[in-house]
C-alpha positions as CSV (number, residue, x, y, z in Angstrom):
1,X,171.5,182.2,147.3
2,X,175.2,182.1,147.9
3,X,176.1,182.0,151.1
4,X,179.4,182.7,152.2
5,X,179.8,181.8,156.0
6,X,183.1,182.0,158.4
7,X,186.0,182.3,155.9
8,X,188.9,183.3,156.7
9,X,192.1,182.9,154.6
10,X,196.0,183.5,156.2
11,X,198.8,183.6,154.3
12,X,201.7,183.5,156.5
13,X,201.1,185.8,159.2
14,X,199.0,188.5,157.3
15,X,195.3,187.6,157.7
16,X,194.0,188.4,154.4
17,X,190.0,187.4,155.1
18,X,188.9,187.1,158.7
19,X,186.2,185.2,159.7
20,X,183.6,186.9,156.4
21,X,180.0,185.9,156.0
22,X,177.8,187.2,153.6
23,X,174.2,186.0,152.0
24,X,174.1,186.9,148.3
25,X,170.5,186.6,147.1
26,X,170.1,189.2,144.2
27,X,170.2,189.3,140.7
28,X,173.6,191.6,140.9
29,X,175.9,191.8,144.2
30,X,179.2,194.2,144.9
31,X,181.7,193.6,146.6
32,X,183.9,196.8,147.6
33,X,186.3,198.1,149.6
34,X,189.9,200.2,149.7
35,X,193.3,199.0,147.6
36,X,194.3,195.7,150.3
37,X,191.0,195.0,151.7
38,X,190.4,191.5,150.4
39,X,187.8,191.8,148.2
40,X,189.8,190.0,145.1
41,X,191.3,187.3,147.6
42,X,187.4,186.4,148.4
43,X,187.2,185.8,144.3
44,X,190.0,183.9,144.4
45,X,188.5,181.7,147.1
46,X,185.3,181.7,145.2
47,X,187.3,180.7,142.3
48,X,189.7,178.0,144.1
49,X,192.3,179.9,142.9
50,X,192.9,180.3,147.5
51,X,193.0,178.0,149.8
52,X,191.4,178.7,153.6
53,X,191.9,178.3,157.1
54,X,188.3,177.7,157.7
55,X,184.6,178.8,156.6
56,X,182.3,177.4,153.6
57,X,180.3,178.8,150.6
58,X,177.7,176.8,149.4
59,X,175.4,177.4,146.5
60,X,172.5,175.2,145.8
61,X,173.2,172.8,148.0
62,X,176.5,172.6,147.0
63,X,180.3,173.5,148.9
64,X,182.1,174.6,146.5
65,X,184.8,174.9,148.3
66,X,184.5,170.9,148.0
67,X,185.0,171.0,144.0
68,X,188.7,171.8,142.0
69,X,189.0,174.6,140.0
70,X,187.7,172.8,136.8
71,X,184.8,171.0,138.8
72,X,183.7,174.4,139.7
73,X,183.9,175.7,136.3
74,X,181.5,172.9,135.3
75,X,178.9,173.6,137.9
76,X,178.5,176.5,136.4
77,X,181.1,179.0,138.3
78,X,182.4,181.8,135.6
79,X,184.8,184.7,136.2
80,X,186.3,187.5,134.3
81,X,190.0,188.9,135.6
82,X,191.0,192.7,135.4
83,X,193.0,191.6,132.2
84,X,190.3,190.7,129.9
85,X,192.1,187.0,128.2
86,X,191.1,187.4,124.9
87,X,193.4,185.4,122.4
88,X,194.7,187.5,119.5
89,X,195.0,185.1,116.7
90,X,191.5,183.8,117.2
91,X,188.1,185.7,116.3
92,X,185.2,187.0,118.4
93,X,183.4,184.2,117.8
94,X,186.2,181.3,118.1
95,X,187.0,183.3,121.9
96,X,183.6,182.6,123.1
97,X,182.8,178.9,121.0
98,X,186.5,177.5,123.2
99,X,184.5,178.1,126.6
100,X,182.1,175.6,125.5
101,X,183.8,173.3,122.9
102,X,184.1,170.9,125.5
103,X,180.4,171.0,126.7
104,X,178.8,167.6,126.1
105,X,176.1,169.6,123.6
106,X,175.4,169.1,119.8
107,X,177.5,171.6,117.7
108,X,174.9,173.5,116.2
109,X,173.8,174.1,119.9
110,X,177.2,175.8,120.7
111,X,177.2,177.9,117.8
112,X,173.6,179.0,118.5
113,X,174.5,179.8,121.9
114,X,177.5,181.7,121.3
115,X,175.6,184.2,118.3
116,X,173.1,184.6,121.2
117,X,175.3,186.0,123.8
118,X,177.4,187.7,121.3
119,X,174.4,189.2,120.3
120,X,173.8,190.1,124.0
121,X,176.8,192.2,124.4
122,X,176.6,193.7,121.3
123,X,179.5,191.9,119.7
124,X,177.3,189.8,117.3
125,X,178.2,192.0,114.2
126,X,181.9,191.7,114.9
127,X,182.2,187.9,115.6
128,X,184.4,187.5,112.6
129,X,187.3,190.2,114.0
130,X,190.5,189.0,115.3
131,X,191.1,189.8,119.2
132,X,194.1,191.5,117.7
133,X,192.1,194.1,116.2
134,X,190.0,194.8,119.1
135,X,189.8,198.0,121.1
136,X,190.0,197.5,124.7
137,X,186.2,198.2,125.2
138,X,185.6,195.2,122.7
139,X,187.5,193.1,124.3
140,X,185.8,193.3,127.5
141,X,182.6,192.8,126.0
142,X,183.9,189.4,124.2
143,X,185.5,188.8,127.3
144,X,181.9,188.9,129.3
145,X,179.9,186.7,126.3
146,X,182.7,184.4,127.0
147,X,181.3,184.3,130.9
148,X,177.6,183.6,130.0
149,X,178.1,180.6,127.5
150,X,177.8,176.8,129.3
151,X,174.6,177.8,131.2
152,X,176.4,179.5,134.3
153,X,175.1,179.6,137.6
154,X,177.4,182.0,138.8
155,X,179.0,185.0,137.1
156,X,182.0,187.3,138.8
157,X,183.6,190.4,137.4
158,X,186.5,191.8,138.8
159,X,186.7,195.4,138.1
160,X,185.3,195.2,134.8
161,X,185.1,199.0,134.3
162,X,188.8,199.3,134.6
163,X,189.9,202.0,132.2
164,X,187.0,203.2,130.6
165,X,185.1,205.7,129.6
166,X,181.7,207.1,131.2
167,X,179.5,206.0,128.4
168,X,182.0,202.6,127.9
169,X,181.0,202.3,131.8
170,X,177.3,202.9,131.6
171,X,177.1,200.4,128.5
172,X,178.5,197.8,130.5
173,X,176.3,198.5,133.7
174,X,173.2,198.1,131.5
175,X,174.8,194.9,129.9
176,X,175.2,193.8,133.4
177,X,171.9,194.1,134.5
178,X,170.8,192.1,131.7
179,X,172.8,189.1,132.8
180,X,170.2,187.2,135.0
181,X,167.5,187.7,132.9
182,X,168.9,186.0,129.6
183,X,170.9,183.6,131.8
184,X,169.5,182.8,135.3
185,X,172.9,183.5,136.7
186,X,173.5,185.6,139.8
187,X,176.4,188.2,139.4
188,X,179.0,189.4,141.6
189,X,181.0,192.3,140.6
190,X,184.2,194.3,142.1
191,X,184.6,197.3,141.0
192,X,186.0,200.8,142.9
193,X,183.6,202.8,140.3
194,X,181.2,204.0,143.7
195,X,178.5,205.2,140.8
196,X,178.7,201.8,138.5
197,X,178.1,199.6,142.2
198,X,175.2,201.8,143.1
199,X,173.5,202.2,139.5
200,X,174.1,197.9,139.2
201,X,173.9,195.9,142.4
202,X,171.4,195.7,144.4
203,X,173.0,194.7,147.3
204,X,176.8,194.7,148.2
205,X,179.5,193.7,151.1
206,X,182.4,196.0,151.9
207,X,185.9,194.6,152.8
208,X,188.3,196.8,155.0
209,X,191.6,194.9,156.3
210,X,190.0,191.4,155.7
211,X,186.5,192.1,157.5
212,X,183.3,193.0,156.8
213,X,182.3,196.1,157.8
214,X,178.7,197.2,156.2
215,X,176.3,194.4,153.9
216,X,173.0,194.9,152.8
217,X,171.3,197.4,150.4
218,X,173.3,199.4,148.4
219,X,172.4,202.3,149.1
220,X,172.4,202.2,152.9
221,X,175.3,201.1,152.4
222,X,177.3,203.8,150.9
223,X,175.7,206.0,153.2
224,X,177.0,204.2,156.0
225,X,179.7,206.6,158.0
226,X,182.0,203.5,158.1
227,X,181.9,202.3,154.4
228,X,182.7,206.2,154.2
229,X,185.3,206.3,156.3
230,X,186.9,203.2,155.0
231,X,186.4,203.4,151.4
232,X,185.5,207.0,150.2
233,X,188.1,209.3,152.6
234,X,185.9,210.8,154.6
235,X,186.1,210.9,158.6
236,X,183.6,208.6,160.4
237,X,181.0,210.5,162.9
């Protein structure tokens, strides 16, 4: 389970997270919430990409608000950015093998792990194609085998689904769900697709000016009149 307890994050005088607990224990969690609302400062927290004022989020038994950047990254902490970071003059293949050339594993290890998850996202027949010559849905998926290689503990997505189409979206929610099972990691994704958040996660937090205002089941709650009110435009009885 990661549990995130009591953090809040300031930057000047604009309170950017205040005081936010949540207890992620499913396979596949959202985080949502309107354009300002905090949701990608708490990955960047997650990440150590932000500092806080106070709070902790532990996983395992671990703080990882303890670790650097590149400790967390070896626990087993992965994350994808809106921008998928895809080099251009390397391959499918070389993309994903870099995130694990420096694993302490035997090479033909690596390379077997890497044709798995590139067989996982459905890249496996275009490992040998520049990230030049990718389209953008490509990209994403060679940017998400690069998240599951170097056993991860840990996966996040921030707004994967970003300019795509329905059945680019619905790929990539099934790929999603598919995650935990091949890698025992526990997902966290941010999206503002409502329909991709309900058909994936299981459970998710909403963000509104820094706070948490609805977490638990999905569905209860984007049927709550707040998360309503807040994120979808509607007035709250």
């Amino acid at each position: 389970m990661l549990e995130i307890r009591n953090v809040t994050v300031r930057f000047g005088g604009v309170i950017a997270l205040n005081d936010v607990s949540a207890s992620f224990g499913r396979a596949v969690s959202g985080i949502i919430g309107p354009n300002g609302a905090g949701k990608t400062t708490l990955m960047n927290v997650l990440s150590g990409f932000v500092g806080t004022q106070s709070g902790s989020v532990t996983r395992d038994g671990q703080d990882l608000l303890r670790l650097a950047p590149h400790r967390r990254a070896h626990w087993g902490l992965r994350r994808s950015f809106q921008k998928e970071e895809i080099a251009d003059d390397l391959t499918v293949y070389e993309n994903v093998l870099v995130q694990i050339d420096h694993a302490r594993a035997v090479s033909g290890s690596k390379q077997a792990e890497v044709e798995t998850m590139l067989e996982l996202v459905g890249m496996a027949s275009r490992a040998g194609k520049l990230g030049a010559d990718l389209s953008g849905f490509e990209r994403r998926l060679t940017d998400v085998a690069k998240c599951l290689v170097g056993k991860p503990r840990v996966v996040m997505f921030d707004e994967p689904a970003g300019g795509m189409s329905v059945d680019e979206t619905r790929q990539l929610g099934v790929l999603i769900q598919q995650i935990h099972g091949a890698t025992g990691a526990q997902v966290l994704v941010i999206d503002h697709d409502v329909d991709l958040i309900r058909e994936v996660c299981e459970e998710t937090l909403v963000l509104d000016f820094g706070r948490r205002i609805a977490f638990g089941p999905t569905d209860d709650v984007l049927s709550d009149p707040k998360v309503k009110a807040a994120y979808l435009g509607t007035e709250e009885v």
